[in-house]
MMTF fields as JSON, N, C-alpha, C and O atoms, coordinates in Angstrom:
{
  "mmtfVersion": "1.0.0",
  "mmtfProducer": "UNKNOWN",
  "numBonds": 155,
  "numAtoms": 156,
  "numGroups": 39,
  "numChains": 1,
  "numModels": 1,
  "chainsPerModel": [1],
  "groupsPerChain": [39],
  "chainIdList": ["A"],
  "bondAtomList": [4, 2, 8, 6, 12, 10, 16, 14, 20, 18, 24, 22, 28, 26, 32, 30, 36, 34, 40, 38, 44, 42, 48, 46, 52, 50, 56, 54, 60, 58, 64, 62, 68, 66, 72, 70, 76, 74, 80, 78, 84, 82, 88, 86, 92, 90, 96, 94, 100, 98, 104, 102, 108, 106, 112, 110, 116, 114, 120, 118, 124, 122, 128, 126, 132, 130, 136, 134, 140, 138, 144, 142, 148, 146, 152, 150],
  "bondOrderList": [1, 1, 1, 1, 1, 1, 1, 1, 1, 1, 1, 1, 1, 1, 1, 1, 1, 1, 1, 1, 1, 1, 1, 1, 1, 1, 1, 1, 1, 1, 1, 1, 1, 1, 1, 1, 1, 1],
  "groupList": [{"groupName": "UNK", "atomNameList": ["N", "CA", "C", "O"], "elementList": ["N", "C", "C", "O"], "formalChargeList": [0, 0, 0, 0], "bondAtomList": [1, 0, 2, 1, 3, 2], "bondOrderList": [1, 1, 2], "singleLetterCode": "X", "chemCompType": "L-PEPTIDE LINKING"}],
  "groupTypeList": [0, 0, 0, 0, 0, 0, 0, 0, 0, 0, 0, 0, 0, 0, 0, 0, 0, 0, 0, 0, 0, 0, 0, 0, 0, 0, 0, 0, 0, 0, 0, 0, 0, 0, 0, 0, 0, 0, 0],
  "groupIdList": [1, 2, 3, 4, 5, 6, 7, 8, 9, 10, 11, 12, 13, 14, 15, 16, 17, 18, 19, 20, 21, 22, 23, 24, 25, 26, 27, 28, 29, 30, 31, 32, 33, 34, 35, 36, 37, 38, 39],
  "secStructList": [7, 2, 2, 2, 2, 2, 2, 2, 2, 2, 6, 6, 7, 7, 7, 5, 6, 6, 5, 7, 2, 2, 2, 2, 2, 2, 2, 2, 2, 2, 2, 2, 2, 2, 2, 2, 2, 2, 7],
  "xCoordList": [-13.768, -14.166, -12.96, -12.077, -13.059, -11.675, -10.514, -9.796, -10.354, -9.142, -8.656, -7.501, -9.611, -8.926, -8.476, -7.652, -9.405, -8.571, -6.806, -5.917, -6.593, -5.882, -4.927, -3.789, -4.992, -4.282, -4.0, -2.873, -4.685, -4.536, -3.122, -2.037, -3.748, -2.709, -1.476, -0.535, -1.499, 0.011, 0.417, 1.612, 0.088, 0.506, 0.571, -0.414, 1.969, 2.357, 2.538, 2.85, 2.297, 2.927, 1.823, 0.667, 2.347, 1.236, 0.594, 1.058, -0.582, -1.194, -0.397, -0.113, -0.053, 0.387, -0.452, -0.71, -1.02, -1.964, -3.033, -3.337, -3.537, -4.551, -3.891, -4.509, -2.906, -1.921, -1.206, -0.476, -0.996, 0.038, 1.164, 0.896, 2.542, 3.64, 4.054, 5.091, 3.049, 3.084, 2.215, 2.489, 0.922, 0.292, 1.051, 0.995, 1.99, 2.638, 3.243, 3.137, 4.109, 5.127, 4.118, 4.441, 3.213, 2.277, 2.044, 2.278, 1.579, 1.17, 2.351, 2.139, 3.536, 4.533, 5.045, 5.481, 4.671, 5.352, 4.03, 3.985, 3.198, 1.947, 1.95, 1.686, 2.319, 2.869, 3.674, 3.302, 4.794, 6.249, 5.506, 4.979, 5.531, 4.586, 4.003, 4.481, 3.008, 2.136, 3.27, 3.08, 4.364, 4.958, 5.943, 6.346, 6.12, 6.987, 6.382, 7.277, 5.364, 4.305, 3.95, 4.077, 3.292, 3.249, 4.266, 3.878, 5.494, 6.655, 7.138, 8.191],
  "yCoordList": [-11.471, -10.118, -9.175, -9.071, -8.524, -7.704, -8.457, -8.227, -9.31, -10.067, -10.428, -10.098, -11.346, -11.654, -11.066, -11.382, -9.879, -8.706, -8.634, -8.673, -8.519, -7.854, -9.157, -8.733, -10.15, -11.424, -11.17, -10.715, -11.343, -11.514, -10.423, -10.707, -9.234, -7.857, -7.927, -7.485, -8.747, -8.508, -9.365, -9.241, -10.594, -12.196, -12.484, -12.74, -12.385, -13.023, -12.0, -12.274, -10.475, -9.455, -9.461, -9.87, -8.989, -8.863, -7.137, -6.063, -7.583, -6.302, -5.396, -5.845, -4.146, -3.043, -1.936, -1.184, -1.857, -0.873, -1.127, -0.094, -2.01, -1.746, -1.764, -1.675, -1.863, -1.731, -2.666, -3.19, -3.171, -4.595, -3.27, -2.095, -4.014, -3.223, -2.839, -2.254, -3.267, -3.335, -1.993, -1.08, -2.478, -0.736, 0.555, 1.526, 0.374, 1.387, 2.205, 3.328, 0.722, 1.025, 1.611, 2.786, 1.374, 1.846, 3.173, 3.948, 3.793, 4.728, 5.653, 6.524, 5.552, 6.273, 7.019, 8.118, 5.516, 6.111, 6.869, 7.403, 6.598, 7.584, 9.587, 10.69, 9.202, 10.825, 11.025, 11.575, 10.614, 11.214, 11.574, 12.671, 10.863, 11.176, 12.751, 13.715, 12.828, 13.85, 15.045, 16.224, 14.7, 16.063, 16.441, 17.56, 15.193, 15.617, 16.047, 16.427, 16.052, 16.582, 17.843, 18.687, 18.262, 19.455, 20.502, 21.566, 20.18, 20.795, 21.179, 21.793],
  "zCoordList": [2.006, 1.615, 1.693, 0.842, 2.818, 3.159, 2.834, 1.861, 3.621, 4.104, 2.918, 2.649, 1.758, 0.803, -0.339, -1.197, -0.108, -1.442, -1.052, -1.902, 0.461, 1.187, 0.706, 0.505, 0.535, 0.981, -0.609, -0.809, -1.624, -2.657, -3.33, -3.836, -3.048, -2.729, -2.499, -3.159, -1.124, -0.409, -0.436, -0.165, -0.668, -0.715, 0.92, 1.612, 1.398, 2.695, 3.68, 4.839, 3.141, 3.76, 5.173, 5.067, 6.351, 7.45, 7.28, 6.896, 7.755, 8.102, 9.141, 10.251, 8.761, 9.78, 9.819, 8.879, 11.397, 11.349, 10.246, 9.649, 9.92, 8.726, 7.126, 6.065, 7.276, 6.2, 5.478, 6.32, 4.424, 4.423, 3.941, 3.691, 3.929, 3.394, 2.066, 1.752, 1.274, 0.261, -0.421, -1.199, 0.41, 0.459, 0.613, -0.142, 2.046, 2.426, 1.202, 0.711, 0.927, -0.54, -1.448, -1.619, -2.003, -3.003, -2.659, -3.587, -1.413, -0.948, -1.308, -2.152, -0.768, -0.843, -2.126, -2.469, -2.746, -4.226, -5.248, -6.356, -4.313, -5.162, -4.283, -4.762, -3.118, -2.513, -3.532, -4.568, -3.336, -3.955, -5.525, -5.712, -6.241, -7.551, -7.332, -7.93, -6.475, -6.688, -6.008, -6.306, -5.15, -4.452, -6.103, -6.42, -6.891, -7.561, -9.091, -9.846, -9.526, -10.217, -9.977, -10.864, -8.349, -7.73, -8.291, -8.774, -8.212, -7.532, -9.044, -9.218]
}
């Protein structure tokens, strides 16, 4: 369920905090996007 969306997602990456690193990366570059859209 969870796990394998997550697995599928990140391949080998580990969960951080709830997070794989890959998310992080995704996350980041979807902030920056919106600060730089904002701005």
């Amino acid at each position: 369920m969870y796990g394998e969306k997550r697995m599928r997602a990140g391949g080998q990456a580990r969960p951080l905090n709830g997070f794989t690193l890959l998310e992080l990366l995704v996350a980041m570059a979807l902030s920056a996007l919106l600060v730089l859209g904002a701005g």
